[in-house]
C-alpha positions in Angstrom: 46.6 -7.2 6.8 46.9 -9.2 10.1 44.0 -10.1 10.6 43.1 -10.8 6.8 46.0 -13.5 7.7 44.8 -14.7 10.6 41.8 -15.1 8.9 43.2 -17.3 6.4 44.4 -19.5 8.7 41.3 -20.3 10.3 39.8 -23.6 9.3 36.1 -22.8 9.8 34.6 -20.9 6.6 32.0 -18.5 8.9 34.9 -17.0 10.4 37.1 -16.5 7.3 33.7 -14.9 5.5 32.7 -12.7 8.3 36.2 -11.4 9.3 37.5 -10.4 6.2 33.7 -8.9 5.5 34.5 -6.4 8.9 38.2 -6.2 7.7 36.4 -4.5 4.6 33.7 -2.7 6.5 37.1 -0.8 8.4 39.0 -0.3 5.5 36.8 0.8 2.9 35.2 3.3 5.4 38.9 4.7 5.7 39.7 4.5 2.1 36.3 6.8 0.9 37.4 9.1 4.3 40.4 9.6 2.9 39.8 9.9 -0.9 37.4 12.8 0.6 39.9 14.2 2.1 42.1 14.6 -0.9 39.5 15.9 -2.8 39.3 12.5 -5.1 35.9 11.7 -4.4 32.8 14.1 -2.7 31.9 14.4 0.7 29.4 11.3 1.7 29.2 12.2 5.5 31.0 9.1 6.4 32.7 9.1 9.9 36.2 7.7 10.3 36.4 5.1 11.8 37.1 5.2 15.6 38.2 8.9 15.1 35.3 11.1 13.8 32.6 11.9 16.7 29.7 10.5 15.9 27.6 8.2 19.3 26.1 5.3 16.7 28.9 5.1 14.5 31.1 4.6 17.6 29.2 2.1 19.3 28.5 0.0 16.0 32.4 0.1 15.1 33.2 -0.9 18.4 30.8 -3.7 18.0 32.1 -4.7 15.0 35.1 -4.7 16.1 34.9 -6.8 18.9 33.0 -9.6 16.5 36.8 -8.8 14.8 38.8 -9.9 17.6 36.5 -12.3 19.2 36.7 -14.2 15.6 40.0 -14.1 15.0 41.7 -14.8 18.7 43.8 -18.1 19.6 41.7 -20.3 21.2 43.8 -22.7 24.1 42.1 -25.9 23.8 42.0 -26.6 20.2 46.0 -26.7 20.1 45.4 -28.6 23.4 43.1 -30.9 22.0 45.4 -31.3 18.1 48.3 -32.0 20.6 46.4 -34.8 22.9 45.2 -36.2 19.6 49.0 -36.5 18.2 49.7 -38.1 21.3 47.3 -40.9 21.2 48.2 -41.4 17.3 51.5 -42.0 18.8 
């Protein structure tokens, strides 16, 4: 739900679309895990995420979720530069 927020706050459409499009990817691969695991739905073979063993499902969640992070970090110089900007307003 964080990042979803983050994501919302962004200004730039790309990132809102692709983060809350891995925020999916995550969480609907958890919900069908553990809807299987409750006996609500049958088994798929779908790892966990970050938890099931499994060498390309690891590396391509890990990948994923870096793009997560990378998208959705504070970057430094665009509050420098809103801030500089206010300034020469001023």
């Amino acid at each position: 739900m964080r990042t979803l927020r983050q994501a919302m706050e962004e200004q730039d459409l790309f990132v809102q679309f692709a983060a809350c499009g891995l925020v999916a990817l995550f969480g609907l691969q958890a919900l069908i895990n553990m809807s299987v695991n409750v006996n609500l739905m049958p088994a798929k073979g779908m790892t966990l995420p970050f938890i099931s063993y499994g060498g390309s499902s690891l590396l391509a969640l890990a990948f994923a979720m870096g793009m997560l992070l990378a998208l959705t970090r504070r970057r430094a110089g665009s509050n420098v530069s809103a801030a500089s900007g206010r300034r020469a307003n001023a």
